[in-house]
C-alpha positions in Angstrom: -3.5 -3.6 12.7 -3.5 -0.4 10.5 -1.3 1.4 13.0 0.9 -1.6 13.2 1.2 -1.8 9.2 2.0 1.9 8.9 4.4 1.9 11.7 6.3 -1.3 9.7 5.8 0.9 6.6 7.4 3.9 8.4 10.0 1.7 9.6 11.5 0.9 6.4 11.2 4.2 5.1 13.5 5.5 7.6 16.4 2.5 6.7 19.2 4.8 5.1 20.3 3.1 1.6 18.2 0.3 1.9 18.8 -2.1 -0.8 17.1 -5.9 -1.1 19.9 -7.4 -4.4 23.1 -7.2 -5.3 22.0 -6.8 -9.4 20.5 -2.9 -8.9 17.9 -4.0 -11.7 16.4 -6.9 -9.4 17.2 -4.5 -6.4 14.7 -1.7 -8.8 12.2 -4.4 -9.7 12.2 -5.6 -5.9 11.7 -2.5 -4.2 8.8 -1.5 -6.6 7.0 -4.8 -6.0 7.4 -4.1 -2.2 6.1 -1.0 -2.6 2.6 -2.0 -4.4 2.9 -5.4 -1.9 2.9 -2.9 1.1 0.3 -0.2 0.0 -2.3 -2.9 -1.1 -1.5 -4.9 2.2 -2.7 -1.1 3.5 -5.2 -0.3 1.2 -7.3 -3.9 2.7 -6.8 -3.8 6.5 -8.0 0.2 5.9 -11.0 -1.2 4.1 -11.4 -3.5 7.1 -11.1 -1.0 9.7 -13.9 1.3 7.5 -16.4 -1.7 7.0 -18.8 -0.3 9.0 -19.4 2.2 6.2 -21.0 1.2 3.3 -18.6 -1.3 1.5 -18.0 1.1 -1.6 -17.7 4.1 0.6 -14.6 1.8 2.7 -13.2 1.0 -0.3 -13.1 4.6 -1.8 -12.0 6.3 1.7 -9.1 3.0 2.1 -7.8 4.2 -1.3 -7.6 7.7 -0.5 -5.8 7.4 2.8 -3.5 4.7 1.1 -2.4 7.3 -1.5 -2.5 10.2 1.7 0.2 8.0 3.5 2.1 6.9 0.6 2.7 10.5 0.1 3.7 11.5 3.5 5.7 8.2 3.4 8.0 9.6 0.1 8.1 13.0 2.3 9.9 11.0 5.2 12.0 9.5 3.3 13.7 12.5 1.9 14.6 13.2 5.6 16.3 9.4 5.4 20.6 9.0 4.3 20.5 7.1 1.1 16.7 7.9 0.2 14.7 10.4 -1.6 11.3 11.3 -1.9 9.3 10.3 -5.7 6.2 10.9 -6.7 6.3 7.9 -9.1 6.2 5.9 -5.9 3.5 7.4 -5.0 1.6 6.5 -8.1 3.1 2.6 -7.9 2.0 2.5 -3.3 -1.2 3.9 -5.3 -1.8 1.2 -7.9 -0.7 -1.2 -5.4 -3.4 -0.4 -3.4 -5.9 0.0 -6.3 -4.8 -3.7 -7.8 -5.5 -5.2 -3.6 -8.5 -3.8 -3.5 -9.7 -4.6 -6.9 -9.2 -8.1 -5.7 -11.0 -8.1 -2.7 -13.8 -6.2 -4.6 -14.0 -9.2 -7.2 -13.8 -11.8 -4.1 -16.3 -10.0 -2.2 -18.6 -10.5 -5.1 -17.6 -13.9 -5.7 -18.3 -14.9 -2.0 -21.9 -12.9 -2.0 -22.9 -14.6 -5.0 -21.8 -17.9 -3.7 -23.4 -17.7 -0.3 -26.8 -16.4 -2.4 -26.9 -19.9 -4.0 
């Protein structure tokens, strides 16, 4: 699944001028969102794939090759007609990531605590 999610990720990096609105504003605000939606979606099935670590040890090394790839993603795409490479995407795939697997880290507590009752 990780392979498949990065190889959708690489994907749309390499659309030229993609654009998802009309209004560039709600194209801006769009885009950003699909950004974070993307990284965190990458972020989890990484933590997934590393479960057989120690859950805080996925978590951390799902992060840090979430961020990795964001960064070589915003290097491709300054290879890409219509696109450049930012590093404020980078921070933005980053929190994305952080905010997906601050969720699961709050679930994962909920459901332990849940199933110790």
């Amino acid at each position: 699944m990780v392979a498949a999610w990065a190889g959708v990720i690489f994907a749309l990096s390499a659309t030229p001028n993609l654009r998802v609105a009309q209004a560039d504003d709600l194209d801006f605000v769009l885009r950003k969102a699909g950004h974070m939606a993307a990284f965190g979606i990458l972020a989890v099935l990484l933590w997934r794939a590393l479960t057989l670590a120690a859950v805080r040890r996925a978590m951390v090394s799902s992060l840090v090759l979430t961020v990795a790839y964001a960064a070589s993603d915003e290097f491709h795409q300054s290879f890409t007609a219509g696109r450049h490479e930012s590093p404020v995407d980078v921070a933005i795939d980053a929190a994305g990531a952080l905010i997906a697997l601050s969720v699961l880290a709050l679930w994962l507590r909920w459901w332990t605590h849940r199933s110790a009752e």
